[in-house]
C-alpha positions as CSV (number, residue, x, y, z in Angstrom):
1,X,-193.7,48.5,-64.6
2,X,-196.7,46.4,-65.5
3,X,-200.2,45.8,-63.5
4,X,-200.4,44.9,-60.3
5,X,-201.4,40.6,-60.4
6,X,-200.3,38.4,-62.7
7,X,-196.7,37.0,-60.9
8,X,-198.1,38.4,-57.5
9,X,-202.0,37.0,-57.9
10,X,-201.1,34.8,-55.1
11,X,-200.7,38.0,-52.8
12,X,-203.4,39.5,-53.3
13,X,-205.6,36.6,-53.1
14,X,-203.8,36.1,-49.8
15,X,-204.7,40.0,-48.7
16,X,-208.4,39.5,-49.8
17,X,-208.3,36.5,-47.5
18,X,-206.6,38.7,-45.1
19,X,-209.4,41.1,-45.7
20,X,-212.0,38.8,-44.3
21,X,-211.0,38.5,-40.9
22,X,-209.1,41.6,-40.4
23,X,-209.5,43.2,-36.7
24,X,-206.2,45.6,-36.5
25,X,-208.1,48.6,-38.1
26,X,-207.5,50.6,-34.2
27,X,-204.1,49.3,-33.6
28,X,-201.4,52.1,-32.2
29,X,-198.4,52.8,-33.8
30,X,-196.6,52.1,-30.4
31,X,-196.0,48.6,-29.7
32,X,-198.0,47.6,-26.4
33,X,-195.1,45.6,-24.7
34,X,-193.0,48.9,-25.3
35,X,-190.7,46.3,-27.2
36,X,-188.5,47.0,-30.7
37,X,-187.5,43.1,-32.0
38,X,-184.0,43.6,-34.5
39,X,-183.8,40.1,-36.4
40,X,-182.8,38.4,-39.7
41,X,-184.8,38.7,-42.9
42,X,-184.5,34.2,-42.9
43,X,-187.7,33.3,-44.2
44,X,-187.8,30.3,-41.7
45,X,-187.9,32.8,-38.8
46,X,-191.7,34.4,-37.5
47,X,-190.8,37.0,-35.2
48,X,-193.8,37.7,-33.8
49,X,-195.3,33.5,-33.2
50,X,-191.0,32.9,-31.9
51,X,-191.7,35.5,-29.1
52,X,-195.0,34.9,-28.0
53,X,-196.1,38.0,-29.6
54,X,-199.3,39.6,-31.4
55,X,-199.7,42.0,-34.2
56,X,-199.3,45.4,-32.6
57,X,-196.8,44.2,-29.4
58,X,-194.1,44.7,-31.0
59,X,-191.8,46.8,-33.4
60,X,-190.1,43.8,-35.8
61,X,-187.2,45.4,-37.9
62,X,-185.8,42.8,-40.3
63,X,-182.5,43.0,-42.0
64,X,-180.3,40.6,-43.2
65,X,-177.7,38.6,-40.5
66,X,-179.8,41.1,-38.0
67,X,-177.5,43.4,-38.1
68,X,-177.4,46.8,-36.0
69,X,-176.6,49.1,-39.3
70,X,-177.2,52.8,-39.3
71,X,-180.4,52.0,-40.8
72,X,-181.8,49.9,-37.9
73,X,-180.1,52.0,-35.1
74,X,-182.2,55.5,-36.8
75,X,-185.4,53.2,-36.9
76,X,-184.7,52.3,-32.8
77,X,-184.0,55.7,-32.2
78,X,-187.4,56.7,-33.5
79,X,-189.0,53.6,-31.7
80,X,-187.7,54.8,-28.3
81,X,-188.1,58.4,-28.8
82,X,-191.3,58.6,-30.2
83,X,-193.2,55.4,-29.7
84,X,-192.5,54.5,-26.2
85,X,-190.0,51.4,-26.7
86,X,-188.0,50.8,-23.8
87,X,-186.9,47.1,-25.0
88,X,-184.3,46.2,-27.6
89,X,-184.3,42.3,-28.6
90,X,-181.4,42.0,-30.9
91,X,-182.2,38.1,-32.2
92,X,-179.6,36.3,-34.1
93,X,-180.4,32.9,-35.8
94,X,-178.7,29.5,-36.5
95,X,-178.0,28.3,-39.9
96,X,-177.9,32.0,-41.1
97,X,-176.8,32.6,-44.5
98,X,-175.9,36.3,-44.3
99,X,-173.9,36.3,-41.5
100,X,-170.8,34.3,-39.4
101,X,-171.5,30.7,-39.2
102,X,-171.5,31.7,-35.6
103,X,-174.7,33.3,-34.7
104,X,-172.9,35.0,-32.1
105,X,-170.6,36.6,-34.1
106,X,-170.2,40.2,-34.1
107,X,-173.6,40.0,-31.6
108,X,-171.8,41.8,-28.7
109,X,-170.4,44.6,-30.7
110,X,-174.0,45.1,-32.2
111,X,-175.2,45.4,-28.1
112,X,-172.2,47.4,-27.1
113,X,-173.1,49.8,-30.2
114,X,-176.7,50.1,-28.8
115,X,-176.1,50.1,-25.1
116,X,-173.8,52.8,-25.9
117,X,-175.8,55.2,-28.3
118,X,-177.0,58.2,-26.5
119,X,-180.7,58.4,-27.9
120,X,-181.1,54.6,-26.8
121,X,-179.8,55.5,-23.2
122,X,-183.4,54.5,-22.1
123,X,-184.2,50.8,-23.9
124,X,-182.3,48.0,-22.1
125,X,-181.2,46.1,-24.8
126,X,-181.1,42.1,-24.9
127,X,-179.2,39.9,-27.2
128,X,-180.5,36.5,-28.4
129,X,-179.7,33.5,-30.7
130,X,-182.8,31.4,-32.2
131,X,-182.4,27.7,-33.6
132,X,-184.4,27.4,-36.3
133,X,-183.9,23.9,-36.5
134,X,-186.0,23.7,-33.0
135,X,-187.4,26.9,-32.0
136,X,-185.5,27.5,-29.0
137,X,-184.8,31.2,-28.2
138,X,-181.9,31.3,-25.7
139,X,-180.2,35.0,-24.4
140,X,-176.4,35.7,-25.1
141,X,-174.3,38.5,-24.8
């Protein structure tokens, strides 16, 4: 491993930017809108600006086709048992390169799978497909 910089200069000049107007030094660990966001790893999707959100509303866990792996289902778990989530946006995208050409492919097996987990019993869970060709978030499943 070599030093820090030098192919990643670019993000650390971006962090000291960062630095400068930084303000989320007393931010909770628990989301404020009680809300745990499941969506894709696509570079054209920003969770957080696509729902309306802030820095510290939200849980975002990213994975690629969004997809409800044992992985994500132990981070919700953990969300809603220890951080106060009660609200599970599973968002799907158009155009997605790691999953079905059909964004709601395999989405309502993903909610059942939630909806049906024991230690989620208390989230409602939501299912959602978001064109990145426009922005629009519209609910399915």
């Amino acid at each position: 491993m070599g030093e820090p910089g030098g192919m990643f200069e670019d993000l650390l000049e971006g962090n000291r930017d960062h630095q400068r107007t930084f303000s989320g030094g007393d931010l909770r660990a628990a989301p404020t809108r009680a809300l745990a966001v499941v969506t894709c790893m696509d570079s054209r999707i920003e969770p957080l600006a696509a729902l309306g959100l802030g820095v510290g509303e939200a849980h975002v866990v990213r994975i690629a086709g969004a997809r409800c792996t044992p992985e994500v289902v132990a981070s919700l778990r953990l969300a809603v048992s220890r951080l106060g989530v009660n609200r599970i946006a599973v968002v799907r995208h158009t155009d997605c390169a790691a999953g079905s050409p059909d964004p709601t492919g395999d989405l309502t097996a993903d909610l059942e799978l939630l909806r049906s987990d024991r230690e989620l019993a208390g989230a409602a869970v939501g299912g959602f497909v978001y064109d990145v060709g426009t922005g629009e978030l519209r609910p399915e499943g």
